[in-house]
C-alpha positions in Angstrom: 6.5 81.5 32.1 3.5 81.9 30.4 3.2 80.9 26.7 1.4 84.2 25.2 2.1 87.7 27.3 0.8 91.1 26.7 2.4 93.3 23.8 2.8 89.8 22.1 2.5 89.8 18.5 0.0 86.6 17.7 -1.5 85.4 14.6 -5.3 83.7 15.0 -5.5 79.8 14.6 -9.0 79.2 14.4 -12.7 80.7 13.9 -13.6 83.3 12.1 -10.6 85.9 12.2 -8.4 83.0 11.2 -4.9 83.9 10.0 -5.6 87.9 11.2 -2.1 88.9 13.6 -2.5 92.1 16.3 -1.0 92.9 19.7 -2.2 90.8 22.8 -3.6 94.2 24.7 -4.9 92.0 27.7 -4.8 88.6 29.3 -6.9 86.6 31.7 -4.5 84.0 32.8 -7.7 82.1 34.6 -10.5 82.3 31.7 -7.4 81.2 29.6 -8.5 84.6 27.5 -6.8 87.1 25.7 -8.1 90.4 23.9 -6.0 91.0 20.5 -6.0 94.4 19.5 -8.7 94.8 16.6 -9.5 91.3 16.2 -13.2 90.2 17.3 -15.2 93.2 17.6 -18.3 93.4 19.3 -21.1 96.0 19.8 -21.9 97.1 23.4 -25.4 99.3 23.4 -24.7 102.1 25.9 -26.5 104.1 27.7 -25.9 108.2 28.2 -24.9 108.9 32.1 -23.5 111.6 34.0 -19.5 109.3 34.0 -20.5 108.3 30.2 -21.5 111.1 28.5 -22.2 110.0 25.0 -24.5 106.9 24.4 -24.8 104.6 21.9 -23.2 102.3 20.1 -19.8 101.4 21.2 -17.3 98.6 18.9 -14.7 96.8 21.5 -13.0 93.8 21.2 -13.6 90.5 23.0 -11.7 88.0 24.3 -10.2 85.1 22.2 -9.4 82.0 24.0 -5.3 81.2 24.1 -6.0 78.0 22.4 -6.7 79.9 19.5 -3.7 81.9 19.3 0.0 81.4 18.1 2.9 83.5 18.8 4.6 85.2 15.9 8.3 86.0 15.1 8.3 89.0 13.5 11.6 88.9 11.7 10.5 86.1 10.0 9.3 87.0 6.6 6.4 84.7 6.5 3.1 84.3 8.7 3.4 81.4 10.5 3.0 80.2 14.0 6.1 79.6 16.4 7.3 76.7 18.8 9.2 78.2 21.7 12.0 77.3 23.7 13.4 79.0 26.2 17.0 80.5 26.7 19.2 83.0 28.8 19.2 86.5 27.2 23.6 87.1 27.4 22.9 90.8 28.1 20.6 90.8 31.0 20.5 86.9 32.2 16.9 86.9 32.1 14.9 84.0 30.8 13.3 84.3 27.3 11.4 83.3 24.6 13.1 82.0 21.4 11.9 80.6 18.3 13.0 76.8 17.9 13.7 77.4 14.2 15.4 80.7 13.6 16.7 81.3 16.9 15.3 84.8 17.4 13.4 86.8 20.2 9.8 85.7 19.9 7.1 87.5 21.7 7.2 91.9 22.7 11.0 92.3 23.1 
């Protein structure tokens, strides 16, 4: 299983959005790259087309490299990054992601 999945709730580790959370909206499992809803905006210059009609200035966000990010538990009260460990889910017998200290669902279940 991968570590970090789309619709993942992550908090930033390093650089400049450090300690920012958002949703994983995308990952590139072979760049080892994910882009987190919000976080690390850039500015793409566009230019006016027939498929694109409006030009301009457009604010999207960037990939992050996974080192950089930490899963959340969201029932947690406080913002902090979790270890995982992985477990049987009794309703469904699928394999999932729990957090090692409170024992709850990590990740976008």
């Amino acid at each position: 299983m991968q570590r970090i999945k789309k619709g993942d709730k992550v908090v930033i580790i390093a650089g400049k959005h450090k300690q920012k959370t958002g949703i994983v909206l995308q990952v590139f499992v072979k760049e080892q790259r994910a882009i987190v809803e919000g976080i690390n905006m850039v500015k793409r210059h566009t230019k006016e087309n027939a498929q694109n009609q409006k030009g301009g200035i457009i604010e999207k966000e960037a990939p992050i490299h996974l080192s950089n990010l930490a899963l959340l538990d969201h029932k947690a009260k406080d913002v902090r990054p979790v270890k995982v460990k992985y477990g049987t889910d009794p309703k469904t017998n699928k394999k999932v992601r729990l957090s090692r200290k409170t024992n709850n669902l990590v990740g976008g279940q």
